[in-house]
Each structure stands twice: as structure tokens, then as C-alpha cells.
C-alpha positions in Angstrom: 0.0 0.0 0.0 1.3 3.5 -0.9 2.0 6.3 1.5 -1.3 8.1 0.3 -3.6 5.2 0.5 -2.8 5.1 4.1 -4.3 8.4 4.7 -2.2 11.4 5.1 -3.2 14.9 6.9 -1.0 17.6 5.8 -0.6 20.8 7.9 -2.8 23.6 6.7 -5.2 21.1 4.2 -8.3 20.4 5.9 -8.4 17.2 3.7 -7.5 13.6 4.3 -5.9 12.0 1.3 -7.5 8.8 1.0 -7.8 8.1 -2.7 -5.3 9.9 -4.1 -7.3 12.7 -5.3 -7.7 15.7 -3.1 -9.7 19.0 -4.1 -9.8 21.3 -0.9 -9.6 25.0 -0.5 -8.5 25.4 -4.3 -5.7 22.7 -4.1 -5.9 20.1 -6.9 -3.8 16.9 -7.1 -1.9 16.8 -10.4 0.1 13.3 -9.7 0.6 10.7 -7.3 3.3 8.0 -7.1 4.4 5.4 -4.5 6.8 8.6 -3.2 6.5 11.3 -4.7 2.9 13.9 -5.0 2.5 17.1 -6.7 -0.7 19.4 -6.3 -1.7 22.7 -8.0 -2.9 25.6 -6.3 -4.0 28.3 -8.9 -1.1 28.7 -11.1 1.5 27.5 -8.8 2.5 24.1 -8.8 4.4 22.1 -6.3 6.2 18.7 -6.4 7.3 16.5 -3.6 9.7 13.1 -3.3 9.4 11.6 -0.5 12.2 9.2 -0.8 15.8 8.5 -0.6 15.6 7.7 -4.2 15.4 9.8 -7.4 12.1 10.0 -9.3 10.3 11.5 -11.7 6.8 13.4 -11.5 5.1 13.1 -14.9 3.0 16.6 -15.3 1.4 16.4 -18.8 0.8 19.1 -20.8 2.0 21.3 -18.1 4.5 23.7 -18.5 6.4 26.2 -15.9 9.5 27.6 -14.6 11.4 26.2 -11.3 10.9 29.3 -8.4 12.4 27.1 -5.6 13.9 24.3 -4.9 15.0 22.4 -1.2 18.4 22.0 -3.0 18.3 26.0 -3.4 19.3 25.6 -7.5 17.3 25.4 -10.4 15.7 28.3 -10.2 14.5 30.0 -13.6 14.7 26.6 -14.6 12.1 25.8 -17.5 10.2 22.4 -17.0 7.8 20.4 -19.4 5.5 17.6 -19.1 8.2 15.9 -16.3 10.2 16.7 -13.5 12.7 14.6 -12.3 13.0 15.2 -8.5 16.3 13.9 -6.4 16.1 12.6 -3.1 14.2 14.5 -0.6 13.4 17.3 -3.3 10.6 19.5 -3.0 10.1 22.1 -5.5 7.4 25.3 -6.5 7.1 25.8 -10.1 5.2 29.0 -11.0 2.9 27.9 -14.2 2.3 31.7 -15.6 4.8 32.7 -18.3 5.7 29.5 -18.9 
């Protein structure tokens, strides 16, 4: 079973993901894997791994530029239908002006 099918509460989303959809409080799941998840929130997207591992978020037809990053680089970046996320990454990817 995956971490989200367990049932996750994160801080400051009145939600419990249980299905691996969540839609609360304008927050939209965009992807979910066995470690990693990625939600929208208007046009600001963000993208978590939470492994030791490397993996890759596939996003679609979705289109962006890197804002921040836990590994503090990237920024500027442009990003495309997939991100590949190293271990323990979290990053915000602003959608506008793609």
C-alpha cells in the first residue's frame, strides 16, 4: 500500500488523502506515485519526493518555470510535461509565463 492510500493529513489542508485525489480549499492533485505527490494551487504548482531515491513526477501538458527548490538551484529553470526530482526534493514551479 502506498504512503497516500494510508491516509495522510497535511498541515494547513483540511483534507485527508485517501484516494489519491484531493480537491480542498482550491488545491488540486496533479500526480501521485508510491513517493512522490504534486498538487496545483492556482497557477502555482508544487512537487514533492518523498524518498531517498530519485524520481520522476510526470505533469502532462504542463508547463512552468522552477521558483524554488529544497536543494536551493534550479531556479529560472524551464520544466515540461516531467520533472525529475532527487532525493528528498521539493520544488514550486510557477505555471504563468511558462
Amino acid at each position: 500500500m502506498s504512503w497516500w492510500e494510508r491516509g495522510v493529513i497535511y498541515p494547513g489542508v483540511s483534507a485527508v488523502v485517501t484516494t489519491g485525489w484531493v480537491t480542498c480549499a482550491g488545491y488540486r492533485t496533479v500526480a501521485v506515485g508510491d513517493a512522490t505527490f504534486a498538487y496545483l494551487r492556482e497557477d502555482v504548482l508544487v512537487a514533492l519526493n518523498l524518498s531517498e531515491e530519485p524520481q520522476t513526477v510526470l505533469l502532462g501538458d504542463l508547463a512552468g518555470r522552477v521558483r524554488l527548490s529544497t536543494y536551493l538551484d534550479g531556479r529560472g529553470d524551464e520544466v515540461h510535461g516531467e520533472l525529475p526530482l532527487r532525493p528528498g526534493e521539493g520544488v514550486v514551479i510557477c505555471l504563468c509565463n511558462a
